[in-house]
VMD Tcl script that draws the C-alpha trace (Angstrom):
set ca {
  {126.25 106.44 105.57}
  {126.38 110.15 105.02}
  {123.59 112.33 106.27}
  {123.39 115.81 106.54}
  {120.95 117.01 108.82}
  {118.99 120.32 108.90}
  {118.26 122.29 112.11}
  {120.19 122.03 115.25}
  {117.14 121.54 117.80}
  {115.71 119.14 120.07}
  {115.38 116.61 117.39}
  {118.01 117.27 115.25}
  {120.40 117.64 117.71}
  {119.22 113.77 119.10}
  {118.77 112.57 115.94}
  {122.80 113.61 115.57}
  {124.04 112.56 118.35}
  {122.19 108.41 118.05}
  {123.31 108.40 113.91}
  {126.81 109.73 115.34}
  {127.72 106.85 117.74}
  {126.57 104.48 115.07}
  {129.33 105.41 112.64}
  {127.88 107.37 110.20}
  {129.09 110.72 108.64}
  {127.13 113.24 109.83}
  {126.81 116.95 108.63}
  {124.62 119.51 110.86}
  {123.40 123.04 109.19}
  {122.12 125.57 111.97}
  {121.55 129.26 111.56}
  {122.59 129.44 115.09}
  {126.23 129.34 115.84}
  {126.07 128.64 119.50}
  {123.90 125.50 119.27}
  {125.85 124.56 116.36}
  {129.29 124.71 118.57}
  {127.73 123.09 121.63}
  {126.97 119.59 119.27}
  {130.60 119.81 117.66}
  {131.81 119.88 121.23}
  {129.86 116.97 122.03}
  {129.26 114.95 119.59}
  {132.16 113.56 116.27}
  {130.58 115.69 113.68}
  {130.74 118.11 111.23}
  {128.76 121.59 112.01}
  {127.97 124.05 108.73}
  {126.90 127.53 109.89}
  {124.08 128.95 107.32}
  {120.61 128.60 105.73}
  {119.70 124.95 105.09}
  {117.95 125.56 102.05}
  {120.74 127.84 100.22}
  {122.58 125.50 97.44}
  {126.13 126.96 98.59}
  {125.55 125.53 102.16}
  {123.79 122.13 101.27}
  {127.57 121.67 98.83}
  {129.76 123.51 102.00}
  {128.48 120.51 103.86}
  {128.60 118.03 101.43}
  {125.60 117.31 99.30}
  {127.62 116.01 95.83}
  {127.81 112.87 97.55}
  {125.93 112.75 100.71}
  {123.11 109.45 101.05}
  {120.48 111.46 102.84}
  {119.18 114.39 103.18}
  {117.21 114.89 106.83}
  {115.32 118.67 106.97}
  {114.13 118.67 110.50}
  {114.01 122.52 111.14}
  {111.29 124.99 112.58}
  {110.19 125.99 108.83}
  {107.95 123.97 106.96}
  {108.97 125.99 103.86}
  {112.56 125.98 104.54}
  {112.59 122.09 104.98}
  {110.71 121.39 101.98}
  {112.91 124.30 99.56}
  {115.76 122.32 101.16}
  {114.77 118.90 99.42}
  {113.57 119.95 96.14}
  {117.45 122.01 96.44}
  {119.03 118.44 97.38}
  {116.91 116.41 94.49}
  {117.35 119.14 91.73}
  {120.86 120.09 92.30}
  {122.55 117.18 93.81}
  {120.44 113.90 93.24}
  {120.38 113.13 96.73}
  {118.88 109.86 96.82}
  {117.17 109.94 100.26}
  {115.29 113.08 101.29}
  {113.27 113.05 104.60}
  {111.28 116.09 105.97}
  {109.19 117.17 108.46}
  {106.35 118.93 107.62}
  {104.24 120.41 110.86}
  {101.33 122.35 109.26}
  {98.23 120.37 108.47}
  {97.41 122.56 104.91}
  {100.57 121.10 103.62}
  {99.41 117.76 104.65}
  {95.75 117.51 103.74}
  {96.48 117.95 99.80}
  {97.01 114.78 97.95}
  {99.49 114.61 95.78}
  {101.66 117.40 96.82}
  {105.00 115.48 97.78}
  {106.41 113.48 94.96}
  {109.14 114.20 92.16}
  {107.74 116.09 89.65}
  {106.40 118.17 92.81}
  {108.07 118.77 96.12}
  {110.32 115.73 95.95}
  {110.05 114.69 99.69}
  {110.79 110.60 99.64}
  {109.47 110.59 103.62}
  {107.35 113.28 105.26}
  {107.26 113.04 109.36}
  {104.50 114.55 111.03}
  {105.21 115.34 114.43}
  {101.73 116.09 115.38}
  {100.08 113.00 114.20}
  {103.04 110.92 115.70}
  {102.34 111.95 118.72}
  {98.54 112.08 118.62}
  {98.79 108.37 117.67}
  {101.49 107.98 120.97}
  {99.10 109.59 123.14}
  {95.41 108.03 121.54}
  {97.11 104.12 122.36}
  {97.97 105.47 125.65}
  {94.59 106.10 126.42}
  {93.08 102.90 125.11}
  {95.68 100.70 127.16}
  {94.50 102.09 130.76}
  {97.73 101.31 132.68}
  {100.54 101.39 130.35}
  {103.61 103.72 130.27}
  {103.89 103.38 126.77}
  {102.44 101.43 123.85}
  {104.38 100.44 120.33}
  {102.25 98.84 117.55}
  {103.77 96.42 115.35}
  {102.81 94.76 112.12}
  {99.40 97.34 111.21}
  {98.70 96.51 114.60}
  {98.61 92.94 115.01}
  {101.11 92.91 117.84}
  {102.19 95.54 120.60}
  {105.15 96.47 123.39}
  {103.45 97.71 126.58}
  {105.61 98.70 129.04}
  {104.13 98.19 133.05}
  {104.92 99.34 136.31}
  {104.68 96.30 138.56}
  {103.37 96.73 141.64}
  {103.57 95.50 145.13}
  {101.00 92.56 145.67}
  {100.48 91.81 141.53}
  {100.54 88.43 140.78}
  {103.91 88.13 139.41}
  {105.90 89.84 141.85}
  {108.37 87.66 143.96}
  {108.06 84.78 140.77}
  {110.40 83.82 139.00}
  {109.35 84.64 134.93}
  {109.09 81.16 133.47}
  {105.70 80.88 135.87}
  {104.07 83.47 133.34}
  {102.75 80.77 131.28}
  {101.13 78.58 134.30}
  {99.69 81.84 135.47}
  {98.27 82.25 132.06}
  {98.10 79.10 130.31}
  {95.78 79.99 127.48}
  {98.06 83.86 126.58}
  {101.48 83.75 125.24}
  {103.91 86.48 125.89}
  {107.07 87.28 126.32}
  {108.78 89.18 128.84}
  {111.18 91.37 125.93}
  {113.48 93.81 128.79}
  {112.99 94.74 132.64}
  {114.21 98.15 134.02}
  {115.38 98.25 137.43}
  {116.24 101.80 139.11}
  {117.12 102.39 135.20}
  {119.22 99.46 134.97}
  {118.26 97.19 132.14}
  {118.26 93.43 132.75}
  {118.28 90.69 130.25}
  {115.00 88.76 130.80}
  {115.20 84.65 131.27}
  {113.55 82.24 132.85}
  {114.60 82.24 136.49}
  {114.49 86.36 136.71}
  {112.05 87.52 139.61}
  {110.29 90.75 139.00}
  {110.37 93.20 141.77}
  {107.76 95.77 142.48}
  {108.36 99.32 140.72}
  {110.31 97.38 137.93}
  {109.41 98.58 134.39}
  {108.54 95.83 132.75}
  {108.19 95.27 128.78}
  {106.01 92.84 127.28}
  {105.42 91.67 123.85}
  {101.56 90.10 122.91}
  {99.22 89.46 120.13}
  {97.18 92.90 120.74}
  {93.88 91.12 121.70}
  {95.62 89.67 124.71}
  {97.83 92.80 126.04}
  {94.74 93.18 128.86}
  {95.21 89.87 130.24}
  {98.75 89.61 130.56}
  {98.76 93.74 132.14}
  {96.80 92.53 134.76}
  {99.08 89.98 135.88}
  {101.74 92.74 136.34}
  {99.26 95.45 137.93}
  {96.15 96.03 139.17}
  {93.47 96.51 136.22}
  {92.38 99.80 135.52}
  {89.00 101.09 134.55}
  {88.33 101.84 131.03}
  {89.09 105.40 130.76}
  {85.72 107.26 129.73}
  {86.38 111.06 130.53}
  {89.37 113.19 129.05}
  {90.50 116.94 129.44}
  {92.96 117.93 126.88}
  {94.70 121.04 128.26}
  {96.04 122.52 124.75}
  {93.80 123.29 121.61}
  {96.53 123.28 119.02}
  {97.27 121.21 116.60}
  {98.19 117.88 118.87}
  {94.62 118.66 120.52}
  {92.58 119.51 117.80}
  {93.74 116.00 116.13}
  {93.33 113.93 119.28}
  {90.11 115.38 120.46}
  {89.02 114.46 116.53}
  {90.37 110.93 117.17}
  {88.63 109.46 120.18}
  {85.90 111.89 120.74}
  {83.31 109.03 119.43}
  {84.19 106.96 122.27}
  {84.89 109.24 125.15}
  {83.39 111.81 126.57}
  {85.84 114.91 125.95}
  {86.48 118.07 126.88}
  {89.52 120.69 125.83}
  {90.86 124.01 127.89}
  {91.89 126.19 125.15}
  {93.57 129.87 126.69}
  {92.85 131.70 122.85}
  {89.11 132.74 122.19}
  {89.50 132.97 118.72}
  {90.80 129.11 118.71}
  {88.40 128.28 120.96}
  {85.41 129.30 118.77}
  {87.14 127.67 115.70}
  {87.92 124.25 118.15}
  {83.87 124.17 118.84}
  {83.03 124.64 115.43}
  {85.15 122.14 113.79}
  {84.97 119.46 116.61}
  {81.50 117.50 116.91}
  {81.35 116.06 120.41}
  {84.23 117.45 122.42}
  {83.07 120.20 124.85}
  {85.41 123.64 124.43}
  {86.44 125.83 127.12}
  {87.62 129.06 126.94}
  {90.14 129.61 129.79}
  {93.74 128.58 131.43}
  {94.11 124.56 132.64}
  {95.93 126.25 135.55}
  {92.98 128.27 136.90}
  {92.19 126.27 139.89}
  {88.05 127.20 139.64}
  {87.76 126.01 136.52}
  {89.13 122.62 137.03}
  {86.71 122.71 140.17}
  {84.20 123.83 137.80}
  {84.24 121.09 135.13}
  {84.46 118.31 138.01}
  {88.10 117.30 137.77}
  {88.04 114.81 140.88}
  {85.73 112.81 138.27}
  {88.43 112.52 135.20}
  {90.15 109.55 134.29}
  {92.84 111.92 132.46}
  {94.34 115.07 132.08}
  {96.68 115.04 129.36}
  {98.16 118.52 128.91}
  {99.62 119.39 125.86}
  {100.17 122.83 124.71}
  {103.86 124.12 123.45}
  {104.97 125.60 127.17}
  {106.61 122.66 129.26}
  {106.02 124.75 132.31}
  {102.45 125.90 131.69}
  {101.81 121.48 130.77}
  {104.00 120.85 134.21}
  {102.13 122.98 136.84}
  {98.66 122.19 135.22}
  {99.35 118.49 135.10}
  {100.21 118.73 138.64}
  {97.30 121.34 139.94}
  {94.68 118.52 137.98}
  {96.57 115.38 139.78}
  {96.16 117.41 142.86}
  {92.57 118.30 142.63}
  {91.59 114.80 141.87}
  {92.49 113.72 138.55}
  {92.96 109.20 138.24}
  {95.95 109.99 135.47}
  {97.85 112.87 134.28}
  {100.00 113.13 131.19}
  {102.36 116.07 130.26}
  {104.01 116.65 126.87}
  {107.41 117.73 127.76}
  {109.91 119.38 125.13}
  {112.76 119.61 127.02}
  {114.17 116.39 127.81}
  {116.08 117.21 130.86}
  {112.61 118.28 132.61}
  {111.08 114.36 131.98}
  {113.23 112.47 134.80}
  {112.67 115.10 136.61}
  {109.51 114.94 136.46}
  {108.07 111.51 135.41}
  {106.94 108.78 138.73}
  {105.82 111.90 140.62}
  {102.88 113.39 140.64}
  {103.07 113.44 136.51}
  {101.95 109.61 135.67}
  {103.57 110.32 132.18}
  {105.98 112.51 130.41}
  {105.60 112.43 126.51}
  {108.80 113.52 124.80}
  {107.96 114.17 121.21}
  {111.36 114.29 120.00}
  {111.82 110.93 121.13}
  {108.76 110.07 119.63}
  {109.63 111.60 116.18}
  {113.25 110.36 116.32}
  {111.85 106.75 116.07}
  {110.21 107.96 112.72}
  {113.28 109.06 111.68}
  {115.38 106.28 112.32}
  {113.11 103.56 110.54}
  {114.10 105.09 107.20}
  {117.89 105.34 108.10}
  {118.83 101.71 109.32}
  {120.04 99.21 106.96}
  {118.27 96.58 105.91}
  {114.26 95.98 105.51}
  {113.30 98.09 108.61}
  {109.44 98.69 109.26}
  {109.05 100.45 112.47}
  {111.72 101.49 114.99}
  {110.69 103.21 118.80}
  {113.52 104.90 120.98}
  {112.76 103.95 124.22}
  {114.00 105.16 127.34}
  {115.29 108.59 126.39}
  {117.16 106.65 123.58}
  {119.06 104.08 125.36}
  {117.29 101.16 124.46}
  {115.19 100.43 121.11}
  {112.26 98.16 119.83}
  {113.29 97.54 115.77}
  {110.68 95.15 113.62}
  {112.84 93.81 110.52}
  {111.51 91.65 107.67}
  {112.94 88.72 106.84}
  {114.38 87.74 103.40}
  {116.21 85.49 100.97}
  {116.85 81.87 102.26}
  {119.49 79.52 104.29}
  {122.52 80.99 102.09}
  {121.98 83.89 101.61}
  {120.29 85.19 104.42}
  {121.65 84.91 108.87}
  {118.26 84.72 110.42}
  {116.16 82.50 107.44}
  {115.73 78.98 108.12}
  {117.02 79.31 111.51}
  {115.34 78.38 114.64}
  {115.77 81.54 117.44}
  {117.82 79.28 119.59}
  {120.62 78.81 116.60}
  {120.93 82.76 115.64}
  {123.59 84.79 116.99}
  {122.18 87.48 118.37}
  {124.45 90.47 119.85}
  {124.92 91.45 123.39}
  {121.84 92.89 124.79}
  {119.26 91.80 121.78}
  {116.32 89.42 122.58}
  {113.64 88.36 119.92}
  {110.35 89.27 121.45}
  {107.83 87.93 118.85}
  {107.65 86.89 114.81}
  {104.23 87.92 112.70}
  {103.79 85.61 109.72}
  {100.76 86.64 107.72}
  {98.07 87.71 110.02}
  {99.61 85.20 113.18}
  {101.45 86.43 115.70}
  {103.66 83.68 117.67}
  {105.11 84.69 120.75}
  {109.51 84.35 119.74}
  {110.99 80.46 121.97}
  {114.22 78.95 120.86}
  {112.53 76.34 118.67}
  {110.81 79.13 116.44}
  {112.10 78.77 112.94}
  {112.57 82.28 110.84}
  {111.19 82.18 107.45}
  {111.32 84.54 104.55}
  {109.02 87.49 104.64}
  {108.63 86.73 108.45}
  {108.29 90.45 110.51}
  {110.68 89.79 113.44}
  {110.22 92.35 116.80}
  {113.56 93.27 118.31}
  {114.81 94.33 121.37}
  {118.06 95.97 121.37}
  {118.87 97.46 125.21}
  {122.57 98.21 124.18}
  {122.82 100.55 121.37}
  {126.37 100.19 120.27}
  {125.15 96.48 118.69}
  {122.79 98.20 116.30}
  {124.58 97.71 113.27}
  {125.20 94.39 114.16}
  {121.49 93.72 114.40}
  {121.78 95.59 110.88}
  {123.43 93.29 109.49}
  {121.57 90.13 110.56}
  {118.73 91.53 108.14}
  {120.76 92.27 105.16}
  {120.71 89.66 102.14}
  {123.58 88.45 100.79}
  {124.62 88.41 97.14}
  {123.94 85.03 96.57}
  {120.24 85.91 96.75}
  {120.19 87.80 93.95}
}
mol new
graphics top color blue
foreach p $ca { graphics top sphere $p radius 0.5 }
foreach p [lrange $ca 0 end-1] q [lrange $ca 1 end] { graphics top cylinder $p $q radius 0.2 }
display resetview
């Protein structure tokens, strides 16, 4: 496939480097030469020096025939110029953008053809908001994928010394739990990843990812780790856009407070907001965390735009008393370093956004895709179409399918059941089926297992 790709930054420059070792074509456009020559260095692509949005750039790097168009820059306005440039000029058939300022967002109507012709519009903010809101309602888990509206979900657990499991072998799971069925999808050990079957033992401090019908992701977390409290008081250090939204979202069921540094947002943050309690004032001023009781909070999530400023308050609140702490970190070398610590969780919202992204590139019917672990590993739910001939996964039980290196099938939604993947499950058409995929050189292969042949049609 051949994508060019606007803007050169965090995302972009991940976004590049994941499409690039899949064997596509891929064209970068940066105003800045020096980022632009540290990714051709790195990574087998072409770089195009200029303004994304300029016709005579988008054709220096290849828009008369290019598949997609991806305008992921720090401009709202240049992304968007960029795509009705690409659909008016060059018929580019896939345009993707992302659009970060809320006024753009709350118009109906706005993004279409006869518009701004924008075919997918990724909101960072609201990606993330959602990332960090299921964090909060899973008390316990390092992160939380929804699948199918909702219907199922990937938690991945710390186990702990003393849980249940620890020392078993997995295939006691279901005697532990006889009335829940789950699946063990991938365990990380020291940031190896290990192919889950029956007779694997789960150590303590392994990262473990599950797959469950939603209503029973409790139960089976709490044979991993100890059960944690339903959370019930939040401090959002940040009042931007990311806290505005998540304040907004879950202020009807906990009791919320935000640290906002600007007065003038601060004022506008307590009028717009109904429940939350606003204070004016710096998350790392030790006698205000004193102040507003932090020994009593069940998190601190700190999420402004300075990593540092997110770091040292995360840390000052897990120090002072704080049960959980969660830092949005933009730099992704800072998040290992980081993450385990003191910090309970690092959010990386290029990661988050990247898995966006990547649903609308793969091949195939592709609903949802999550990067996981910095990128190395990812969670991919594909529908299921055609029939025996023409399709590699349709009338197939699990056990019969040929899966690549690395891939498990965690769990099939038919309708509005979940069932939990075994090798007797039988595939049928229009079945949503949740991958695991810990070695990303075989995505294309899992690709392909989703594509219809001809004789469908």
């Amino acid at each position: 496939m051949k994508i060019i790709i606007l803007g050169a930054g965090q995302v972009g420059g991940s976004l590049a480097a994941q499409l690039a070792s899949e064997a596509n074509d891929i064209t970068v456009i940066d105003t800045d030469t020096a980022r632009l020559r540290e990714l051709g260095d790195r990574l087998d692509i072409r770089t195009v020096q200029g303004k994304g949005s300029f016709p005579t750039v988008l054709r220096q790097a290849g828009a008369d025939d290019a598949d997609m168009l991806i305008a992921v820059t720090s401009s709202d306005e240049t992304n968007m110029i960029a795509c009705q440039v690409a659909y008016t000029l060059f018929r580019t058939p896939t345009k993707i953008a992302r659009v970060r300022e809320s006024a753009y967002l709350t118009r109906g109507g706005l993004f279409h053809n006869e518009a701004v012709p924008i075919d997918v519009l990724i909101s960072p903010e609201q990606v993330v908001t959602n990332y960090v809101k299921r964090l909060i309602e899973t008390p316990g888990a390092l992160q939380v994928l929804d699948f199918a509206e909702g219907k199922a979900q990937l938690v991945a657990v710390r186990a702990y010394y003393g849980g249940p499991l620890v020392g078993q072998e997995l295939r006691f799971l279901r005697q532990h739990m006889p009335g829940v069925d789950t699946r063990v999808a991938a365990i990380f050990r020291k940031d190896r990843p290990i192919i889950p079957k029956g007779d694997t033992i789960i150590e303590a401090d392994d990262e473990v990812f599950f797959i469950a019908a939603t209503r029973d992701i409790r139960a089976v977390m709490s044979e991993l780790r100890r059960v944690e409290k339903t959370h019930k008081r939040v401090v959002i250090a940040g009042g931007g856009n990311i806290g505005e939204r998540l304040a907004e979202a879950i202020e009807s069921r906990y009791q919320v407070k935000i640290i906002e540094a600007s007065k003038t947002r601060a004022d506008y943050l307590s009028q717009t907001l109904d429940r939350t309690v606003v204070l004016h004032g710096s998350a790392s001023d030790r006698e205000l965390l004193i102040e507003e009781n932090i020994e009593d909070v069940d998190i601190f999530c700190a999420i402004t735009n300075d990593d540092e400023a997110n770091i040292m308050s995360s840390m000052l609140a897990k120090r002072l008393g704080a049960r959980k702490v969660m830092t949005l970190i933009n730099n992704p070398a800072y998040v290992d370093l980081v993450q385990g610590g003191e910090i309970d969780i690092a959010i990386s919202p290029s990661q988050a956004t990247i898995g966006t992204l990547l649903t609308h590139v793969r091949r195939g019917d592709i609903v949802n895709v999550y990067s996981l672990r910095r990128g190395a590993a990812e969670a991919i739910e594909a529908v299921a179409h055609g029939d025996a001939r023409s399709s590699k996964v349709v009338g197939k039980s699990i056990g019969q399918i040929d899966l690549p290196p690395g891939t498990t099938i965690g769990a099939i939604v038919r309708d509005d059941e979940v069932l939990i993947a075994h090798d007797s499950t039988v595939i049928e058409s229009d079945d949503h089926v949740i991958l695991f995929v810990i070695d990303k050189k075989y995505i294309r292969d899992v690709e392909r297992l989703f594509q219809v042949g001809l004789t469908f049609f």
